[in-house]
PDB file of N, CA, C and O in Angstrom, chain B, residues numbered from 101:
ATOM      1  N   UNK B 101      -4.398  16.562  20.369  1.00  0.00           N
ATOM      2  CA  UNK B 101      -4.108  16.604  18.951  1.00  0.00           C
ATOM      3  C   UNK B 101      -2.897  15.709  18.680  1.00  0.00           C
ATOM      4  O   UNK B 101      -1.872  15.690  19.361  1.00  0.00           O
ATOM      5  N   UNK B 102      -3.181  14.881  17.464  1.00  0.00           N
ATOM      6  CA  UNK B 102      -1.839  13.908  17.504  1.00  0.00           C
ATOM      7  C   UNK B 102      -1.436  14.133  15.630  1.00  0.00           C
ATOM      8  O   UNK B 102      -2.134  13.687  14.719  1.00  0.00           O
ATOM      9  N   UNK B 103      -0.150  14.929  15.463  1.00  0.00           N
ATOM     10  CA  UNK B 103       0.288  15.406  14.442  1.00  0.00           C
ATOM     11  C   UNK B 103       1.342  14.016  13.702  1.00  0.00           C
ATOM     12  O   UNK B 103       2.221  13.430  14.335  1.00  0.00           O
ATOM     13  N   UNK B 104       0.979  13.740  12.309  1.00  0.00           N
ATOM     14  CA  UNK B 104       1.935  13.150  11.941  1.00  0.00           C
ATOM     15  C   UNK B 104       3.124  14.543  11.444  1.00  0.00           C
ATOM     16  O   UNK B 104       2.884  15.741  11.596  1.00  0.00           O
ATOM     17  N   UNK B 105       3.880  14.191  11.085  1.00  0.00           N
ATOM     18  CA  UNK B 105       4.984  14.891  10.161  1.00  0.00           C
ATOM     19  C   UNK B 105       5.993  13.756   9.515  1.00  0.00           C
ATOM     20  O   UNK B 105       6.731  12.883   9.972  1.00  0.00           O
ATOM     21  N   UNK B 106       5.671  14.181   8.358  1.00  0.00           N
ATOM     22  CA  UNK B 106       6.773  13.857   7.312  1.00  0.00           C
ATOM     23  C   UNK B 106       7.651  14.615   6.627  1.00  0.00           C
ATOM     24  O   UNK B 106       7.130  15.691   6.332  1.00  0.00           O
ATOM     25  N   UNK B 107       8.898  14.501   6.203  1.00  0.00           N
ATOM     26  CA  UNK B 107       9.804  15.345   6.252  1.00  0.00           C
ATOM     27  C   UNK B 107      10.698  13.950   4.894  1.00  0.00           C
ATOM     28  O   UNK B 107      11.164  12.833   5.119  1.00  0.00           O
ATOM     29  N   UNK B 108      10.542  15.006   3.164  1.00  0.00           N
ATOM     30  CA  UNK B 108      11.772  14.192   2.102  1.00  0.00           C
ATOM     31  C   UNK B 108      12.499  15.529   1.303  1.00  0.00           C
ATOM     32  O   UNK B 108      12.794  15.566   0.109  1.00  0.00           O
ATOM     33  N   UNK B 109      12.655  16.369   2.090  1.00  0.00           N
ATOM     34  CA  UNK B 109      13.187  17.982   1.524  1.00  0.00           C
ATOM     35  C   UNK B 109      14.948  17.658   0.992  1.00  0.00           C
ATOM     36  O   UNK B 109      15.400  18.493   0.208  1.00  0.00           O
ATOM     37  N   UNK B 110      15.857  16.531   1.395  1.00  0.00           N
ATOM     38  CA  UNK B 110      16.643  16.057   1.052  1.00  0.00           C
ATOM     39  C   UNK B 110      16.913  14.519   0.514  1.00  0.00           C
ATOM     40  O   UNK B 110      16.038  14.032  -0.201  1.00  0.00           O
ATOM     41  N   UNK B 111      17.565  14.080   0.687  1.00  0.00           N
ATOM     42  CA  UNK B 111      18.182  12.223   0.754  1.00  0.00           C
ATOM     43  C   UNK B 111      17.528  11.236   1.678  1.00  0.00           C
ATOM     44  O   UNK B 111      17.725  10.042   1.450  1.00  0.00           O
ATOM     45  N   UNK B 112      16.650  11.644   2.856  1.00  0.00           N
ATOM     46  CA  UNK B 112      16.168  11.008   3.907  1.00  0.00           C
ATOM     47  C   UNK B 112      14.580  11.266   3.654  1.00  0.00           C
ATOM     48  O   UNK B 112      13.966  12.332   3.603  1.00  0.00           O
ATOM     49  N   UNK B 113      14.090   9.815   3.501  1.00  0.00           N
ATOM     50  CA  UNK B 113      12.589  10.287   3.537  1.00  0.00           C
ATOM     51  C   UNK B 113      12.168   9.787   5.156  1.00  0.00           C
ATOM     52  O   UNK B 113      12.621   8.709   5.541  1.00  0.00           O
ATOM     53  N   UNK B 114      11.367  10.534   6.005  1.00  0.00           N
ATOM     54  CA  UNK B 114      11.062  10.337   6.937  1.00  0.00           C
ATOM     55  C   UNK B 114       9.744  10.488   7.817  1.00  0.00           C
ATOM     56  O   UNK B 114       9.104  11.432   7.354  1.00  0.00           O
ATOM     57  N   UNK B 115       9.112   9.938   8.876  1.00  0.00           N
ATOM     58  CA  UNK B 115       7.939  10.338   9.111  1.00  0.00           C
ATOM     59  C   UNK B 115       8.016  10.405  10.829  1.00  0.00           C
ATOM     60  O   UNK B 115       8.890   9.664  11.278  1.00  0.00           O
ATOM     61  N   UNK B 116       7.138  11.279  11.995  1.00  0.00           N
ATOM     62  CA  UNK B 116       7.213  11.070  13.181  1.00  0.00           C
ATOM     63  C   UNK B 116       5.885  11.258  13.781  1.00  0.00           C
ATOM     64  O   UNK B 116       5.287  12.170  13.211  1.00  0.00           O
ATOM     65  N   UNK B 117       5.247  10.742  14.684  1.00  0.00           N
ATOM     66  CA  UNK B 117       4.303  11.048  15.040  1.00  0.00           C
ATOM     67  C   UNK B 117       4.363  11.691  16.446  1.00  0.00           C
ATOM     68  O   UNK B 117       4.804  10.739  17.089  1.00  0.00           O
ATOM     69  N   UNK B 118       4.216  12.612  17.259  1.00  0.00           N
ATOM     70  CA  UNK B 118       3.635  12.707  17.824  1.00  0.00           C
ATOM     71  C   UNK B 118       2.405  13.621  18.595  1.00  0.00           C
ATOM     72  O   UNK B 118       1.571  14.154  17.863  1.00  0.00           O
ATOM     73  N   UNK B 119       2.319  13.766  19.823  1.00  0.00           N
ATOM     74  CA  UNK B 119       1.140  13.927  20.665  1.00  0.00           C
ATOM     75  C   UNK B 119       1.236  14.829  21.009  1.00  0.00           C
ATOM     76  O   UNK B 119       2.220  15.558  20.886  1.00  0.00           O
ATOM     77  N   UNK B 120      -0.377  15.196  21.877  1.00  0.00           N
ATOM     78  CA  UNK B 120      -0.534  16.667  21.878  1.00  0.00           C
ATOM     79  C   UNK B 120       0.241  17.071  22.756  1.00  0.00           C
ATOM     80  O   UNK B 120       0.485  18.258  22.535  1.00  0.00           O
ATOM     81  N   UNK B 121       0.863  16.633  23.818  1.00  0.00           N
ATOM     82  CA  UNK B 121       1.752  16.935  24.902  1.00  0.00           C
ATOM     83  C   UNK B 121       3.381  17.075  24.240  1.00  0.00           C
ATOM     84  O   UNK B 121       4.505  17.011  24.739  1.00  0.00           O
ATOM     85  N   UNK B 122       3.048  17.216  23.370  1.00  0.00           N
ATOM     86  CA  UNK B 122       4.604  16.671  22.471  1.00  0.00           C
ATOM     87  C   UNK B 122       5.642  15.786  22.864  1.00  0.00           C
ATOM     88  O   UNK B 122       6.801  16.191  22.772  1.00  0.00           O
ATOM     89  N   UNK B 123       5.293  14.055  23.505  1.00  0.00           N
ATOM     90  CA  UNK B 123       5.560  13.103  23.322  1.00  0.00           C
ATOM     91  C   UNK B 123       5.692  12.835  21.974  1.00  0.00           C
ATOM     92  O   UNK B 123       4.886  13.071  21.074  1.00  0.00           O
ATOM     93  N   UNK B 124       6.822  12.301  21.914  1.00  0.00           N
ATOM     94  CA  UNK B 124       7.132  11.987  20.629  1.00  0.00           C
ATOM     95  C   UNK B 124       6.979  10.126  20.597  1.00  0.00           C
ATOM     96  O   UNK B 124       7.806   9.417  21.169  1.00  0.00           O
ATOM     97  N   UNK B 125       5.938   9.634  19.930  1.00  0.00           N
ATOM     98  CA  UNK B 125       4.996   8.897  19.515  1.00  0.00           C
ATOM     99  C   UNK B 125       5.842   7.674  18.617  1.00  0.00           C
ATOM    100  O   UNK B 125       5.807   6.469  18.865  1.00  0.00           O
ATOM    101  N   UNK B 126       6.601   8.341  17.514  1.00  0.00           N
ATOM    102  CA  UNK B 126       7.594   7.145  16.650  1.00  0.00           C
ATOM    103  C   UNK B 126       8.281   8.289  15.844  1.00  0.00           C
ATOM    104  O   UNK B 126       8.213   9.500  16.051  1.00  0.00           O
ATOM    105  N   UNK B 127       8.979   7.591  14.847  1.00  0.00           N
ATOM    106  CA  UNK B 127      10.258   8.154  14.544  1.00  0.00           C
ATOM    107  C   UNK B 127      10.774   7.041  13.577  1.00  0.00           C
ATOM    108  O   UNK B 127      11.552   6.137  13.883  1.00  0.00           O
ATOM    109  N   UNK B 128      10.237   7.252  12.424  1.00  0.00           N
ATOM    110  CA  UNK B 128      11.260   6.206  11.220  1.00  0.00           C
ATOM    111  C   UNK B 128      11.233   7.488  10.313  1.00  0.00           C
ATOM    112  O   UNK B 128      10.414   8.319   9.918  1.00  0.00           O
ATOM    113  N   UNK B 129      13.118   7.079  10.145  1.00  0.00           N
ATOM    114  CA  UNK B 129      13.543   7.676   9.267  1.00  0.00           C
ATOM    115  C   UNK B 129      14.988   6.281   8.160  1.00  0.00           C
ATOM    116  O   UNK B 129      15.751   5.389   8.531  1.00  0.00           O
ATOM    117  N   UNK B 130      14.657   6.843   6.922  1.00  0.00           N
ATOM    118  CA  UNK B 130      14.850   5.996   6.304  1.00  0.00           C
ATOM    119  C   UNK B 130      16.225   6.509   4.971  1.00  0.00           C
ATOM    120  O   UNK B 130      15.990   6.977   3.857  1.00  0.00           O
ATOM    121  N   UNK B 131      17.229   6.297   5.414  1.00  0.00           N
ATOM    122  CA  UNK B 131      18.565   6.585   4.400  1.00  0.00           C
ATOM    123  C   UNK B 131      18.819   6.259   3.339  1.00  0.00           C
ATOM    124  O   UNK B 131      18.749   5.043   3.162  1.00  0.00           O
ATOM    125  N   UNK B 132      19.265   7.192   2.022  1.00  0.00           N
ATOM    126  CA  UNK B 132      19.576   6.449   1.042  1.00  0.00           C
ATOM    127  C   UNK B 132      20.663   6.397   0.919  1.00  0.00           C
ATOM    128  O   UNK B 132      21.345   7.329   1.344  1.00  0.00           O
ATOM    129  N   UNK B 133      21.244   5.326   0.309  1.00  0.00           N
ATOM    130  CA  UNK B 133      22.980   4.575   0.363  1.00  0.00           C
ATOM    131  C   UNK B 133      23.326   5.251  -1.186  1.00  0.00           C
ATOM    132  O   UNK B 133      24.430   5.691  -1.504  1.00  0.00           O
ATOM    133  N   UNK B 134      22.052   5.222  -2.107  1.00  0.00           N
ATOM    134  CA  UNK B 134      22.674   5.280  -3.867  1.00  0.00           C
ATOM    135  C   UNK B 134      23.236   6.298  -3.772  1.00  0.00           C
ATOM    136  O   UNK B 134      23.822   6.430  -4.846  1.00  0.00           O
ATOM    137  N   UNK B 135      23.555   7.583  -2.823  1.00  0.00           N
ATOM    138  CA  UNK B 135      24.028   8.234  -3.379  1.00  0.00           C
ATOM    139  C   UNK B 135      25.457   8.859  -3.133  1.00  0.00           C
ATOM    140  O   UNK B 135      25.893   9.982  -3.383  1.00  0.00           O
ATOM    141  N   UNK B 136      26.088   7.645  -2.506  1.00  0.00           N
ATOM    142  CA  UNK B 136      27.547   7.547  -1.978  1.00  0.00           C
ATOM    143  C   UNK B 136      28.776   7.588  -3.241  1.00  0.00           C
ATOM    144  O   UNK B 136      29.617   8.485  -3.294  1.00  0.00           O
ATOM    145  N   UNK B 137      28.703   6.494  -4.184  1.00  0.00           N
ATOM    146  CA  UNK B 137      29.270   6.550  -5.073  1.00  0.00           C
ATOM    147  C   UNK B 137      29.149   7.872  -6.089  1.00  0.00           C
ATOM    148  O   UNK B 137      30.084   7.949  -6.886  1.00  0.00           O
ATOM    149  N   UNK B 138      28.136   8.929  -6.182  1.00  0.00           N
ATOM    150  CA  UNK B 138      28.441  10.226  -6.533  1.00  0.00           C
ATOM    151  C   UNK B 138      28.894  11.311  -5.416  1.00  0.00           C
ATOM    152  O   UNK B 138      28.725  12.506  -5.659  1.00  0.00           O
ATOM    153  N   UNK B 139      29.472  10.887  -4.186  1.00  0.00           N
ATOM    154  CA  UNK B 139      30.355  11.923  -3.966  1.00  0.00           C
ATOM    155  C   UNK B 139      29.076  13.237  -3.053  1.00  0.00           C
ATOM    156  O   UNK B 139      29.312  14.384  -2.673  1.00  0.00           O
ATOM    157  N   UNK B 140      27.938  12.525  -2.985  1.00  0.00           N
ATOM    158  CA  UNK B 140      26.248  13.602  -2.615  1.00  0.00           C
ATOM    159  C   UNK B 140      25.308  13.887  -3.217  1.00  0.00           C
ATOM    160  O   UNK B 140      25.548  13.988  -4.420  1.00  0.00           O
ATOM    161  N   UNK B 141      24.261  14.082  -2.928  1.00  0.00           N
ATOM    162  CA  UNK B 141      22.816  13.780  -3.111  1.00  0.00           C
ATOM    163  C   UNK B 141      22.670  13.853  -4.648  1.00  0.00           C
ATOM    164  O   UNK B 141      23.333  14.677  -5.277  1.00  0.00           O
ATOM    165  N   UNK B 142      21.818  13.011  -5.263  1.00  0.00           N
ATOM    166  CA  UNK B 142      21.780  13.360  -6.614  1.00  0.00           C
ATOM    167  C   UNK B 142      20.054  13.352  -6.601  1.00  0.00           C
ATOM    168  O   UNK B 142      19.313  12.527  -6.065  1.00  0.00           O
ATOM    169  N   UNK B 143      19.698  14.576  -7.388  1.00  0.00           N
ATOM    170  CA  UNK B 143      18.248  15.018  -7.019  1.00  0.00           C
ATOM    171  C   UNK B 143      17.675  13.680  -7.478  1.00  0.00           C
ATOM    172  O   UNK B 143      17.523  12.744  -6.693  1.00  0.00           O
ATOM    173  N   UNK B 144      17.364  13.618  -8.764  1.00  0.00           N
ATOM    174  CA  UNK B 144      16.489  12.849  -9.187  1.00  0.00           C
ATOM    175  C   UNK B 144      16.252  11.186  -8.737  1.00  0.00           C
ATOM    176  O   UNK B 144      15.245  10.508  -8.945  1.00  0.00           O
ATOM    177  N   UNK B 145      17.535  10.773  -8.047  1.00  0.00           N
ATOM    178  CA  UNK B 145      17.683   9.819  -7.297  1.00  0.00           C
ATOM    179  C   UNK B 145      16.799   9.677  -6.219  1.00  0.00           C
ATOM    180  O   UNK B 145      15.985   8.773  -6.030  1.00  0.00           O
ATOM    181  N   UNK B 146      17.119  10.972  -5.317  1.00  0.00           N
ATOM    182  CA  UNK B 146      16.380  11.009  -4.041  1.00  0.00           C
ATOM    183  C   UNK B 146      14.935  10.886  -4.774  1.00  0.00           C
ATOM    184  O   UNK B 146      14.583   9.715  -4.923  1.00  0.00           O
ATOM    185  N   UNK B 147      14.173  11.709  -5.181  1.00  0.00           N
ATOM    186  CA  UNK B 147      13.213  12.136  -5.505  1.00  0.00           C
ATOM    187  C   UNK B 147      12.163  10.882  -5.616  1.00  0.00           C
ATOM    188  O   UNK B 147      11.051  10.670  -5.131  1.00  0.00           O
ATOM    189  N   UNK B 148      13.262   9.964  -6.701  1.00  0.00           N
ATOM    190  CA  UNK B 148      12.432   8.975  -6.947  1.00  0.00           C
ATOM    191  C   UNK B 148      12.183   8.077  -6.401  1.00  0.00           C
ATOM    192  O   UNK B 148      11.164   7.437  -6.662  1.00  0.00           O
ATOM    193  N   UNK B 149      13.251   7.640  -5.221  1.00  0.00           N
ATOM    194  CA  UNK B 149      13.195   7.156  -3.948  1.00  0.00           C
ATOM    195  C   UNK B 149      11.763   7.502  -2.669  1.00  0.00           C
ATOM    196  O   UNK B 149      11.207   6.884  -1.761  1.00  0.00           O
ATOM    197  N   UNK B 150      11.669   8.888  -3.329  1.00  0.00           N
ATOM    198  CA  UNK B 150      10.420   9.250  -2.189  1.00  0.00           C
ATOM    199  C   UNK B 150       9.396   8.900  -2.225  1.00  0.00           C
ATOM    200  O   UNK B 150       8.698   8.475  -1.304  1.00  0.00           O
ATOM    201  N   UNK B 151       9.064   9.083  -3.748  1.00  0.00           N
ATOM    202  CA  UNK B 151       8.169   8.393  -4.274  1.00  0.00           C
ATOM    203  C   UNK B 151       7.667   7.043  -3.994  1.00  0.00           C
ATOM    204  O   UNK B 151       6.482   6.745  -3.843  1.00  0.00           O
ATOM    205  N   UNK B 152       8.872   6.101  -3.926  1.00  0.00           N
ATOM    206  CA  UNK B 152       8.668   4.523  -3.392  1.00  0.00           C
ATOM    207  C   UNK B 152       8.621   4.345  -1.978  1.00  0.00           C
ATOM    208  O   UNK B 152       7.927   3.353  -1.749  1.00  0.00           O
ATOM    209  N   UNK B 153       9.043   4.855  -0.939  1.00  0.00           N
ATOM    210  CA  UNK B 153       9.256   4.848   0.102  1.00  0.00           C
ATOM    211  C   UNK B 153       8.350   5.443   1.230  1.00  0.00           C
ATOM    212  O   UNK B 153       8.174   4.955   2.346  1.00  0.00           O
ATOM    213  N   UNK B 154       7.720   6.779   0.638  1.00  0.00           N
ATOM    214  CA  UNK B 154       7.046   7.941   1.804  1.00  0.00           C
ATOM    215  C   UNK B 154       6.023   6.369   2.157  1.00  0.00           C
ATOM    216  O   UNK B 154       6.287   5.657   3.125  1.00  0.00           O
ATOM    217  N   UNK B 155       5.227   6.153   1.479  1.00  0.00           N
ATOM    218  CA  UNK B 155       3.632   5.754   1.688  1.00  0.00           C
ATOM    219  C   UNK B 155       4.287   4.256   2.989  1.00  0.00           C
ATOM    220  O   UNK B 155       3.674   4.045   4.035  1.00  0.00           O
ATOM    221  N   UNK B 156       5.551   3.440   2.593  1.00  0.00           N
ATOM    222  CA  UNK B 156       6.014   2.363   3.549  1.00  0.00           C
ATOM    223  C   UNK B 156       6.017   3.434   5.007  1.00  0.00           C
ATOM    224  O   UNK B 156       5.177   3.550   5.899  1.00  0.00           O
ATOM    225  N   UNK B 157       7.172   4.034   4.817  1.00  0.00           N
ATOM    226  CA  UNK B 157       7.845   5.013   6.121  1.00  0.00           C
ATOM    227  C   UNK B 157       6.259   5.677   7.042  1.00  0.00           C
ATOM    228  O   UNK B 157       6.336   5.800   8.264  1.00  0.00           O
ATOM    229  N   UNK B 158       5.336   5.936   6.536  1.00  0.00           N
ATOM    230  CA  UNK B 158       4.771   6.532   7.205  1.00  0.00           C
ATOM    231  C   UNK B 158       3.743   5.591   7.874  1.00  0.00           C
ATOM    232  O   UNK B 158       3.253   5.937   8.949  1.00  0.00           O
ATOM    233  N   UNK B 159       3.328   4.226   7.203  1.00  0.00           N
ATOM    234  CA  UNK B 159       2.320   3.344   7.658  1.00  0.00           C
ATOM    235  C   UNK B 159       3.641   2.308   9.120  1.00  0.00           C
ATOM    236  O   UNK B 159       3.475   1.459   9.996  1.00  0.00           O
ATOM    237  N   UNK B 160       4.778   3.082   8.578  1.00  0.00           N
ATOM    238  CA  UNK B 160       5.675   2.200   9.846  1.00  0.00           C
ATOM    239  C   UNK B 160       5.593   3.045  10.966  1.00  0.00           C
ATOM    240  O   UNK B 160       5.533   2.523  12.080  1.00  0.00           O
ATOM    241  N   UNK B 161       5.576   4.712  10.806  1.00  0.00           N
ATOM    242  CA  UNK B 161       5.753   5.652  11.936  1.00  0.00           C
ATOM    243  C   UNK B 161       4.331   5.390  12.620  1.00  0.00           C
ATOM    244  O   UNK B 161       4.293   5.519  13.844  1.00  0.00           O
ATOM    245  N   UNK B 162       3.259   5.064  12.005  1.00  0.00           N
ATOM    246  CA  UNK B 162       1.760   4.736  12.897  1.00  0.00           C
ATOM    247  C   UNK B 162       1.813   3.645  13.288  1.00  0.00           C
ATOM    248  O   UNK B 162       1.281   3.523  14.391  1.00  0.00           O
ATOM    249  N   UNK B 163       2.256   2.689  12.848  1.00  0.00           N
ATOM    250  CA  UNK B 163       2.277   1.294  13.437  1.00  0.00           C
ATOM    251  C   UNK B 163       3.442   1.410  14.806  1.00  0.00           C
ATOM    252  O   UNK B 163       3.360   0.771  15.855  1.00  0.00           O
ATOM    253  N   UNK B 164       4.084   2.011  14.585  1.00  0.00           N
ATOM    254  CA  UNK B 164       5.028   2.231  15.945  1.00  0.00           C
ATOM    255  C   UNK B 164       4.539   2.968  16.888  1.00  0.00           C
ATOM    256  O   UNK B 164       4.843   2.872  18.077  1.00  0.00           O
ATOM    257  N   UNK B 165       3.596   3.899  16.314  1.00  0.00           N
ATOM    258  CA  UNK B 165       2.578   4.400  17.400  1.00  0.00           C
ATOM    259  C   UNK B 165       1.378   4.070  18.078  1.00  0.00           C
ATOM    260  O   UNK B 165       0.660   4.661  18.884  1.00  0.00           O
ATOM    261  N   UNK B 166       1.361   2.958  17.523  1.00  0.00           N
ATOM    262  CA  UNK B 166       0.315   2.092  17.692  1.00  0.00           C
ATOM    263  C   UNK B 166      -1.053   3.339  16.954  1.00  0.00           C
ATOM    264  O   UNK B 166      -1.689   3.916  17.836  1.00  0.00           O
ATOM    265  N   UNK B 167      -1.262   3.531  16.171  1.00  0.00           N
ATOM    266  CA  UNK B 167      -2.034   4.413  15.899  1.00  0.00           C
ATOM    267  C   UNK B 167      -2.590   4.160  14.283  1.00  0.00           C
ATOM    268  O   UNK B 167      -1.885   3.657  13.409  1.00  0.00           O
ATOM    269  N   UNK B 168      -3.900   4.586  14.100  1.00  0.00           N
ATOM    270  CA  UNK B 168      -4.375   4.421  12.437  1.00  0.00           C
ATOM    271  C   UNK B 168      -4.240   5.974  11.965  1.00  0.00           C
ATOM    272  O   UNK B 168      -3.943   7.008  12.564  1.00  0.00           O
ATOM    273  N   UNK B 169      -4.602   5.663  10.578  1.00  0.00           N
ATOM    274  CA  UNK B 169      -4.666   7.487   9.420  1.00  0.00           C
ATOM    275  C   UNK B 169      -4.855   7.811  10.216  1.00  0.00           C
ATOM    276  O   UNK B 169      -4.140   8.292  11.096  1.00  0.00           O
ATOM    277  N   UNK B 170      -6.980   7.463  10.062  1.00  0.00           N
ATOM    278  CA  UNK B 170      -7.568   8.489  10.687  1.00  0.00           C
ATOM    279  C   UNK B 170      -7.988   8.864  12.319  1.00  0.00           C
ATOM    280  O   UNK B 170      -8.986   9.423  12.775  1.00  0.00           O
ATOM    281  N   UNK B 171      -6.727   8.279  13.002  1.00  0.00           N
ATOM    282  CA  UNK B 171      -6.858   9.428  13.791  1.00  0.00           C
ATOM    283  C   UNK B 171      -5.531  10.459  14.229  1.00  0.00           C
ATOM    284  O   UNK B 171      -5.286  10.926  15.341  1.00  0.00           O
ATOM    285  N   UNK B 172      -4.861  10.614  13.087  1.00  0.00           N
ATOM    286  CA  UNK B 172      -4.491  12.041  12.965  1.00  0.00           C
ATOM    287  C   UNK B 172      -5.369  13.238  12.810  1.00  0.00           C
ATOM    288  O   UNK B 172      -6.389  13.470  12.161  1.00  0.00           O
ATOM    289  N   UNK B 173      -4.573  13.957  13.679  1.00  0.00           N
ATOM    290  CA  UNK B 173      -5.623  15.384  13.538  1.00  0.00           C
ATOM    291  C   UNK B 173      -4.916  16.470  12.171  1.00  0.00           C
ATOM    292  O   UNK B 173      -5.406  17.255  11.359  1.00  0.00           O
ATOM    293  N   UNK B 174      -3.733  16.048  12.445  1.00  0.00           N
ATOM    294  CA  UNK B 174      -3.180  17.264  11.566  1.00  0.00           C
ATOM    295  C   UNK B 174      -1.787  16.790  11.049  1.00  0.00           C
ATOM    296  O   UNK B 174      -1.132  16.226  11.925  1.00  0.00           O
ATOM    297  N   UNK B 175      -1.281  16.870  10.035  1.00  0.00           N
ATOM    298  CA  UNK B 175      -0.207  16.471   8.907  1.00  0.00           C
ATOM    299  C   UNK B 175       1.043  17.590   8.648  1.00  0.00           C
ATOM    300  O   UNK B 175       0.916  18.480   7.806  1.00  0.00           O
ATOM    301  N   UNK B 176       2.058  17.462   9.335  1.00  0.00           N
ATOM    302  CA  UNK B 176       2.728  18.623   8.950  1.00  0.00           C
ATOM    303  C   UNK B 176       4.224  18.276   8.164  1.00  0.00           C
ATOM    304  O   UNK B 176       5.138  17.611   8.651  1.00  0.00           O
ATOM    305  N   UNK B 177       4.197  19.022   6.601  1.00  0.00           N
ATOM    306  CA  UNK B 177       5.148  18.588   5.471  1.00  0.00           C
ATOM    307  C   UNK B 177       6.218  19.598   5.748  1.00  0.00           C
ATOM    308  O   UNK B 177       6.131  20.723   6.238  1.00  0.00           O
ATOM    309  N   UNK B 178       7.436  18.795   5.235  1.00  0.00           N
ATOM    310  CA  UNK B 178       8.430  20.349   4.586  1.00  0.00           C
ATOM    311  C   UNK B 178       8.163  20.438   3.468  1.00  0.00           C
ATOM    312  O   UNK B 178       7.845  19.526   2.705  1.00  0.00           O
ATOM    313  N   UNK B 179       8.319  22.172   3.130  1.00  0.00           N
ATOM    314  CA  UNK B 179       7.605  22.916   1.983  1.00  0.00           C
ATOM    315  C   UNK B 179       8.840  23.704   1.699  1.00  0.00           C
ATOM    316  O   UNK B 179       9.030  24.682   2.422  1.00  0.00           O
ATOM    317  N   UNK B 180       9.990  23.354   0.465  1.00  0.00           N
ATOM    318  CA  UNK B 180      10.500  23.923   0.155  1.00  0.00           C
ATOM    319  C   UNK B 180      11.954  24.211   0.836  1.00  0.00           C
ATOM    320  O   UNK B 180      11.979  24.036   2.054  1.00  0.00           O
ATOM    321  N   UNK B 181      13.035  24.582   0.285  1.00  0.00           N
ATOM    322  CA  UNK B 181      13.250  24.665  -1.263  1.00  0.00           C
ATOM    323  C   UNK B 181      13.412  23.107  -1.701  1.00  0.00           C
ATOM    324  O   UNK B 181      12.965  22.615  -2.738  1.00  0.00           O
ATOM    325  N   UNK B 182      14.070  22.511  -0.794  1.00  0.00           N
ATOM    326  CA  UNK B 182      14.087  21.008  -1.545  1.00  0.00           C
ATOM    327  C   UNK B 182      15.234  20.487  -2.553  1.00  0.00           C
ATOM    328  O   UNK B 182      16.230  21.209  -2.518  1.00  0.00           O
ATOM    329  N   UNK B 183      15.300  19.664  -3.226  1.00  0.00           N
ATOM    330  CA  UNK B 183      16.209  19.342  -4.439  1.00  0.00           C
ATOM    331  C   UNK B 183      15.927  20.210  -5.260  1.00  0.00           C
ATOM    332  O   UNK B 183      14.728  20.425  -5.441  1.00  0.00           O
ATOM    333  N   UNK B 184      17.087  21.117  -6.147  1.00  0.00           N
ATOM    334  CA  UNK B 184      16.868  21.685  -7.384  1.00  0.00           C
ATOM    335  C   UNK B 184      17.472  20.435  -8.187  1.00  0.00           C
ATOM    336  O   UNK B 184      18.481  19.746  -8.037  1.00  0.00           O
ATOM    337  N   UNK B 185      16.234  20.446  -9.261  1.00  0.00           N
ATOM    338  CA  UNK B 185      16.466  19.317 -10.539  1.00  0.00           C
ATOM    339  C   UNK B 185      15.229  18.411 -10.234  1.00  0.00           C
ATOM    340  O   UNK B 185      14.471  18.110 -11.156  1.00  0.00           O
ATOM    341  N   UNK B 186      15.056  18.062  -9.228  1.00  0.00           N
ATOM    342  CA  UNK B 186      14.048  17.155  -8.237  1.00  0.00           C
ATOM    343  C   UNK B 186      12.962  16.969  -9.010  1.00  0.00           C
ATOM    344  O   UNK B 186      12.002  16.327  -8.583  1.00  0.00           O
TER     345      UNK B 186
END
């Protein structure tokens, strides 16, 4: 079984793949800078950042795995609580 996971529950949108042996497969994770000059995370910032970013970050974590979509078996998100305001 070869699990992606993506993970944007804060400021970092990120993705990792790996394997059923739990080799860990790739690993891009991707920082945002905008939100230095406020002093920490500003929801709607991040948010909208994820938006632009998840779909790059995750076609980079398969390409580092040398791997396509479909052959993931299984997708695992963070669910919550996340940005309030977000």
């Amino acid at each position: 079984m070869v699990i992606l996971g993506i993970e944007t529950s804060c400021d970092e949108t990120s993705a990792a793949v790996l394997a059923a042996d739990g080799d860990l497969l790739s690993n891009v994770v991707l920082s945002q800078q905008d939100h230095a000059p406020y002093g920490g995370v500003v929801p709607e910032l991040a948010s909208r950042a994820h938006i632009s970013t998840v779909g790059p970050v995750v076609e980079q974590a398969l390409a580092a795995a040398r791997l396509e979509l479909d052959t993931i078996d299984a997708i695992a998100v963070t669910h919550g609580p996340g940005l309030v305001g977000s």
